[in-house]
MDTraj code that builds the backbone (N, CA, C; nanometers):
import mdtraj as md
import numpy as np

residues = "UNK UNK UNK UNK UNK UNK UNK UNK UNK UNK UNK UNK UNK UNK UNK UNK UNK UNK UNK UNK UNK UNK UNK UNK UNK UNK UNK UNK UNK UNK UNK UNK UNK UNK UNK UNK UNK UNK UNK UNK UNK UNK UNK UNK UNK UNK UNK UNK UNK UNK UNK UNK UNK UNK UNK UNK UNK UNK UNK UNK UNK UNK UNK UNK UNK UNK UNK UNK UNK UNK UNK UNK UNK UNK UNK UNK UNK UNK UNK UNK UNK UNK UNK UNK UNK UNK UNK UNK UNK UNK UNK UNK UNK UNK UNK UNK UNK UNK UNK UNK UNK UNK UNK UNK UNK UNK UNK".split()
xyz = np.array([
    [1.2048, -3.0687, 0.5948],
    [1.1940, -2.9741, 0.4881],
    [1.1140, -2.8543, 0.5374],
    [1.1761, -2.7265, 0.5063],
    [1.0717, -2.6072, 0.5552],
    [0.9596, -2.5925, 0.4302],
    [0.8668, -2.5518, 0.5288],
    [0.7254, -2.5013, 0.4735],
    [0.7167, -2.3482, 0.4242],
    [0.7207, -2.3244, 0.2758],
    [0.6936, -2.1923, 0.2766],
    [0.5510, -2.1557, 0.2349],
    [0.5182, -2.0480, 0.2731],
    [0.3627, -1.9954, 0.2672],
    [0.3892, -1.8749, 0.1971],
    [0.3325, -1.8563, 0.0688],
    [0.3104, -1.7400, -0.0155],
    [0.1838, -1.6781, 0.0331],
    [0.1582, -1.5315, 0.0466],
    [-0.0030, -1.4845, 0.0709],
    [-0.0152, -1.3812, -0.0227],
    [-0.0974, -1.3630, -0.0931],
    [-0.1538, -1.2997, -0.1731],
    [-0.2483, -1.2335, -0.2132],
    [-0.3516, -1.1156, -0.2086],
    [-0.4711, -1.1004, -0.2236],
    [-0.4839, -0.9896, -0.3155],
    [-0.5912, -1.0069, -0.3562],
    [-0.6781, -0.8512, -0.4477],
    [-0.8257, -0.8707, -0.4481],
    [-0.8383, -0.7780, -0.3538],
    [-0.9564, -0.6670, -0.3506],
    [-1.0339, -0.6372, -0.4584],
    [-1.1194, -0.6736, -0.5737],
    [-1.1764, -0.6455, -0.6563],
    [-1.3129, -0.5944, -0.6461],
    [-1.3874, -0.6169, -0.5357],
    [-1.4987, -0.5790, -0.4962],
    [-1.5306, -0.4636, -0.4376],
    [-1.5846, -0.3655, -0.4142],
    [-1.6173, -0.2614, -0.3506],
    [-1.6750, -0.2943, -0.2189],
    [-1.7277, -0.4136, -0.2225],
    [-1.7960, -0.4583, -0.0868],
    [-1.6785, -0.4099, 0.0718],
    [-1.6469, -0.3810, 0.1557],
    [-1.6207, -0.3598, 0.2784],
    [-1.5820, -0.4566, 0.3109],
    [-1.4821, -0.5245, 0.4151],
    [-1.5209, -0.6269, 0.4500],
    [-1.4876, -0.5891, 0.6167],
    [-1.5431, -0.6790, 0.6874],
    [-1.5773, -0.6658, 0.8536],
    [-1.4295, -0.6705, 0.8951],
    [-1.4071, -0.6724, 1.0025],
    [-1.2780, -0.7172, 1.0623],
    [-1.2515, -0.8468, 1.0728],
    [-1.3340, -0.9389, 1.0902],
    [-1.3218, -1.1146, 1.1147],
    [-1.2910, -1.1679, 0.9985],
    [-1.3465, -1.0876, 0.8648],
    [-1.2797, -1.1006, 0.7430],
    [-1.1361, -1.0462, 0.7068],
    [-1.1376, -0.9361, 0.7731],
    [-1.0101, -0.9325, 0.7537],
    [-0.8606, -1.0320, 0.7949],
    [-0.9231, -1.0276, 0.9405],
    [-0.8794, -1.1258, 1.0352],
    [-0.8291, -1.2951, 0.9425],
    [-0.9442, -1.2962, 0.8931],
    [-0.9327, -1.4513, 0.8302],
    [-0.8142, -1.4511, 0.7356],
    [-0.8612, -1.3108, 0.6171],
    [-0.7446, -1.3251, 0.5623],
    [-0.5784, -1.3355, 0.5701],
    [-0.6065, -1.2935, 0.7006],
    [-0.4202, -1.2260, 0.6997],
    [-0.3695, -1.3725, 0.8075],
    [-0.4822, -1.4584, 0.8242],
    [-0.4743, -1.6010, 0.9135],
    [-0.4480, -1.5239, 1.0466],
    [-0.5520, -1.4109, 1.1162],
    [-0.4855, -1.4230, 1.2455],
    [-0.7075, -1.3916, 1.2775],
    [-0.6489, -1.3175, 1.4105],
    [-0.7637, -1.3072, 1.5048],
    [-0.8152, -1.1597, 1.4813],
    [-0.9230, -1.1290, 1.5489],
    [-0.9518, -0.9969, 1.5283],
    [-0.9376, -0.9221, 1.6378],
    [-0.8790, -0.9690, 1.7072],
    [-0.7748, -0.8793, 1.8295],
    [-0.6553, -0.8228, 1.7786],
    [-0.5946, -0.9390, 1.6893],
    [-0.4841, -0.8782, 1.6011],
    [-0.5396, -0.7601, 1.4899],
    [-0.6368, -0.7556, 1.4598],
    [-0.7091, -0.6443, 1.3368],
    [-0.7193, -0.5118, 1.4887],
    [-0.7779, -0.5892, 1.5810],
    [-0.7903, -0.4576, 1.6873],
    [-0.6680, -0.3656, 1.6820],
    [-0.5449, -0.4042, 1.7311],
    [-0.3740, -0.4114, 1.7533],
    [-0.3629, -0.3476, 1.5922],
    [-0.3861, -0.3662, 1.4635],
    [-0.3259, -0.2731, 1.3551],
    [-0.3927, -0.1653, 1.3704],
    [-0.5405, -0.1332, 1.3950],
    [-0.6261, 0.0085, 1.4747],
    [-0.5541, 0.0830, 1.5175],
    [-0.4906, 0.0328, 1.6560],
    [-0.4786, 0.1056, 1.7818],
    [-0.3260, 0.1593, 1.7667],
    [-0.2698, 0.1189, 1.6458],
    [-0.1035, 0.1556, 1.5955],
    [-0.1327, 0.2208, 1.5013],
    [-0.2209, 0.2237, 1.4456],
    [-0.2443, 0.3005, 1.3124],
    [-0.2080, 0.2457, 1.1671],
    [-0.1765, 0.1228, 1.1890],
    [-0.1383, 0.0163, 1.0453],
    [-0.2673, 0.0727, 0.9584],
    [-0.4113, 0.0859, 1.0059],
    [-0.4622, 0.0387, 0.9033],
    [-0.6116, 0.1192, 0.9745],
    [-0.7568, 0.1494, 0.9309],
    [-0.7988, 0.2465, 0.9932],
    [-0.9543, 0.1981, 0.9317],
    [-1.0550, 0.1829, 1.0110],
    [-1.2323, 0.1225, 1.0095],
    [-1.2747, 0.2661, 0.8911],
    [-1.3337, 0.2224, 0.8467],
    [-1.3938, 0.3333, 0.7401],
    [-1.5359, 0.4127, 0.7907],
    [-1.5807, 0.2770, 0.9290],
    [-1.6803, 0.3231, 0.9773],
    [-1.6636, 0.3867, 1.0953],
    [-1.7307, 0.4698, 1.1363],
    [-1.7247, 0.5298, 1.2984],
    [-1.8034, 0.4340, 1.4091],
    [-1.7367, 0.3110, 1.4625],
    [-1.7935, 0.2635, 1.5046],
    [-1.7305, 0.2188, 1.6343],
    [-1.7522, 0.1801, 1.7515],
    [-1.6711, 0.1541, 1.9059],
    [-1.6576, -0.0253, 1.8992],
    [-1.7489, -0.0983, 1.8267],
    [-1.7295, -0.2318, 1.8437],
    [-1.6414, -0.2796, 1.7041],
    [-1.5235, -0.3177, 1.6884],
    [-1.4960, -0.4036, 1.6408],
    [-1.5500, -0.4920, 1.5476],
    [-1.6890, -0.5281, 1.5550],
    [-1.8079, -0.6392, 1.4767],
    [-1.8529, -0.5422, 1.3577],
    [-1.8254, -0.3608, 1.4081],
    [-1.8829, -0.3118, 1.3172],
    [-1.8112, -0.2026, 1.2318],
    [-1.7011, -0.2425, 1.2543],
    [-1.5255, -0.2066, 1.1684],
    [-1.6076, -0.2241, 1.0090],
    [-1.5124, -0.1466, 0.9227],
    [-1.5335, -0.2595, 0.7599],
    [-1.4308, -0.1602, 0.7412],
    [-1.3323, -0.2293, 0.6319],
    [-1.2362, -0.1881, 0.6036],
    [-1.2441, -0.2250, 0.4590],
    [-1.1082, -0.1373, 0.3555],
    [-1.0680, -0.1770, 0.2015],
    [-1.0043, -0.2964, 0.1563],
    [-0.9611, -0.2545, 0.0366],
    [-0.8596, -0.3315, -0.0174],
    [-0.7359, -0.2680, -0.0260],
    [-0.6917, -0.1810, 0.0335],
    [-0.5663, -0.0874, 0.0832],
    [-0.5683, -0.1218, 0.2217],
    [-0.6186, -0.1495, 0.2949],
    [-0.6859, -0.2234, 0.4586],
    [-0.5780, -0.3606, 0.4523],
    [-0.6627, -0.4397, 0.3345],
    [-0.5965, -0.5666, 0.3461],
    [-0.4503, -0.5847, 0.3062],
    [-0.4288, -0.4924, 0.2261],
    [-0.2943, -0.5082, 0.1775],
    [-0.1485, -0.4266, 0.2761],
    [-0.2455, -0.3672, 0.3809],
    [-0.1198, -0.3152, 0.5156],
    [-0.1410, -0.4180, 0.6087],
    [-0.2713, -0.4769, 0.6222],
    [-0.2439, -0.5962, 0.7293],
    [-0.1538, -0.6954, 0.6673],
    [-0.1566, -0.7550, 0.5081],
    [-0.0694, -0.8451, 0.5130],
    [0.0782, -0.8331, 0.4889],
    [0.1085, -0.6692, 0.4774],
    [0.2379, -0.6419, 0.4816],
    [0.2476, -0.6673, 0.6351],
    [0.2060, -0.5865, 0.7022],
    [0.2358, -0.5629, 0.8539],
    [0.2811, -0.7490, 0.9143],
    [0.1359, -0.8535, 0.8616],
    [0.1899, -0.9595, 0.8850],
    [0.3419, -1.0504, 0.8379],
    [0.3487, -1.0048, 0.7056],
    [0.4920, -1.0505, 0.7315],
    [0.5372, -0.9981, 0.7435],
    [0.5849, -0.8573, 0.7838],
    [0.7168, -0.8487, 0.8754],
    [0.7019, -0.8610, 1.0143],
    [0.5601, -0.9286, 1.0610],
    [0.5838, -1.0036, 1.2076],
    [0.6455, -1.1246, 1.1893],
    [0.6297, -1.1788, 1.0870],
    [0.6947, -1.3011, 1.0308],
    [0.8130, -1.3257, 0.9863],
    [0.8142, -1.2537, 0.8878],
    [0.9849, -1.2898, 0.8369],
    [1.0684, -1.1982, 0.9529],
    [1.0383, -1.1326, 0.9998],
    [1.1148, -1.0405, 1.0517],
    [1.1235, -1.0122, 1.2092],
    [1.0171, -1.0761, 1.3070],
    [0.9984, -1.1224, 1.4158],
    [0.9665, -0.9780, 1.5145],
    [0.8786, -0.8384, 1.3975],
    [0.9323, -0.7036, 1.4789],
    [0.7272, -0.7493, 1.5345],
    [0.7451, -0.6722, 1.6202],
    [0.5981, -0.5653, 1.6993],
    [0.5041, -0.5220, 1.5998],
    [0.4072, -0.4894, 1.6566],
    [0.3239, -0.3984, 1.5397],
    [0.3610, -0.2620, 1.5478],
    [0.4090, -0.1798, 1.6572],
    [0.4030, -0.1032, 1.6838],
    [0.5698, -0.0614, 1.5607],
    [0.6518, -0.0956, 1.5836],
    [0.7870, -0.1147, 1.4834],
    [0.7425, -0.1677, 1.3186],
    [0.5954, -0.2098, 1.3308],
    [0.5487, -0.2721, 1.1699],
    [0.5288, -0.1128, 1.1354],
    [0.4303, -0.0759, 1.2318],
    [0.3595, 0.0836, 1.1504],
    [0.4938, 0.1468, 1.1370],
    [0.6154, 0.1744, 1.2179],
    [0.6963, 0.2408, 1.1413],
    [0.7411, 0.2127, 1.0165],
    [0.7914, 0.1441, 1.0187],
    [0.8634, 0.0621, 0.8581],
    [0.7336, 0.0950, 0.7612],
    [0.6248, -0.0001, 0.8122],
    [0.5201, 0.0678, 0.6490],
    [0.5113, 0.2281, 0.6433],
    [0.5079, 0.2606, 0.7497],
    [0.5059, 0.4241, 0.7033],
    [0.5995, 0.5029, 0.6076],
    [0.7234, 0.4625, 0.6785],
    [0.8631, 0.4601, 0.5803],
    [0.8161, 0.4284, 0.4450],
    [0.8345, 0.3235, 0.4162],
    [0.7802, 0.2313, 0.2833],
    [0.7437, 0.3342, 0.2190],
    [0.6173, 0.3487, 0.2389],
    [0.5360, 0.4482, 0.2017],
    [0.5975, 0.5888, 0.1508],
    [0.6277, 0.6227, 0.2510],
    [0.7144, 0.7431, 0.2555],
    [0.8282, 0.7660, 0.1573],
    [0.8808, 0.6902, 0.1325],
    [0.9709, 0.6497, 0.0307],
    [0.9278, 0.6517, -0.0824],
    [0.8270, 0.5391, -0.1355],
    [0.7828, 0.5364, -0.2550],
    [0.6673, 0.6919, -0.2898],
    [0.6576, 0.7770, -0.2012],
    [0.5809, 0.8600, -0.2428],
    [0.6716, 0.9823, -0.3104],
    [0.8583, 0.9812, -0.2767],
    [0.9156, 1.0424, -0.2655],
    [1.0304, 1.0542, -0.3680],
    [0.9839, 0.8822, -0.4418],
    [1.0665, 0.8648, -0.5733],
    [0.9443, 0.8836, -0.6929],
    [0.8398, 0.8542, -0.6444],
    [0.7351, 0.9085, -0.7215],
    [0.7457, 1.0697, -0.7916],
    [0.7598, 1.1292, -0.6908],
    [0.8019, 1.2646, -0.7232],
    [0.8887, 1.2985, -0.7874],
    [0.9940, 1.2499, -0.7713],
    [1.2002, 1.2963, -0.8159],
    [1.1453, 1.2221, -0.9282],
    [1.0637, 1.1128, -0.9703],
    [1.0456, 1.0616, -1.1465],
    [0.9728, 1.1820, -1.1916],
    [0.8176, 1.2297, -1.1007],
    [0.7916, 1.3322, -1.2256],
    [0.8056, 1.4279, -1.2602],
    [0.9374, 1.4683, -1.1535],
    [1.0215, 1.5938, -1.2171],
    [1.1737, 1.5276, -1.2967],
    [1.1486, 1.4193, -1.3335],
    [1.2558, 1.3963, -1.4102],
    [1.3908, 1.3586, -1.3403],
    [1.4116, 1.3915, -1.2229],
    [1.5416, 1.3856, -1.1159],
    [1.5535, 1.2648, -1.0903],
    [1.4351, 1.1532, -1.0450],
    [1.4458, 1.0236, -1.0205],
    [1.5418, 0.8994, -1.0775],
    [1.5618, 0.8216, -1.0872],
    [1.6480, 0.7120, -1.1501],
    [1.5434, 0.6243, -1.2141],
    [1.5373, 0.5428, -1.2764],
    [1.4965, 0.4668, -1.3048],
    [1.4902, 0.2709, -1.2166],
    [1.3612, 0.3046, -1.1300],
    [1.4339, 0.1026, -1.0091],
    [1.3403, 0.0288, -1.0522],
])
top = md.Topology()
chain = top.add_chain()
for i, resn in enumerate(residues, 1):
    res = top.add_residue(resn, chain, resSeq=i)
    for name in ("N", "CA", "C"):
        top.add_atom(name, md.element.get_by_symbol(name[0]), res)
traj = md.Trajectory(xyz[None], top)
């Protein structure tokens, strides 16, 4: 029988959280939090060179765990994740618009 894994999160806190937290959440390492950095998935709030002293959002967590499943369901790179979320993005910023000039459709 296959195993499916739902992931889910919300950010309710203002607190920051480190990268190893982030890491935890999305079930990977913080080499992998390094790797969404260095592609631009996702971006330290702090100006900092070590990794230990990263802290990121709750807009943070919610591109790492997109980015993670489509390493998952979808078997792409990170580097091919940041495109697609960018897209994504790009998209929904673009029907956003065409609704509040009325042009949009209704999805």
């Amino acid at each position: 029988m296959a195993s499916v894994s739902i992931t889910t999160a919300t950010l309710t806190s203002s607190h920051p959280l480190a990268a190893s937290e982030l890491a935890h959440a999305c079930g990977a390492e913080v080499e992998w939090v390094v790797q969404l950095v260095q592609v631009g998935i996702i971006e330290s709030r702090t100006p900092a060179e070590r990794p230990d002293d990263w802290r990121f959002h709750g807009g943070d967590l919610q591109s790492a765990l997109e980015a993670r499943r489509l390493e998952r369901d979808f078997g792409i790179g990170l580097d091919a994740a940041a495109l697609v979320l960018d897209l994504e993005h790009e998209v929904r910023r673009l029907k956003a618009l065409l609704r509040a000039q009325g042009l949009g459709r209704e999805i």
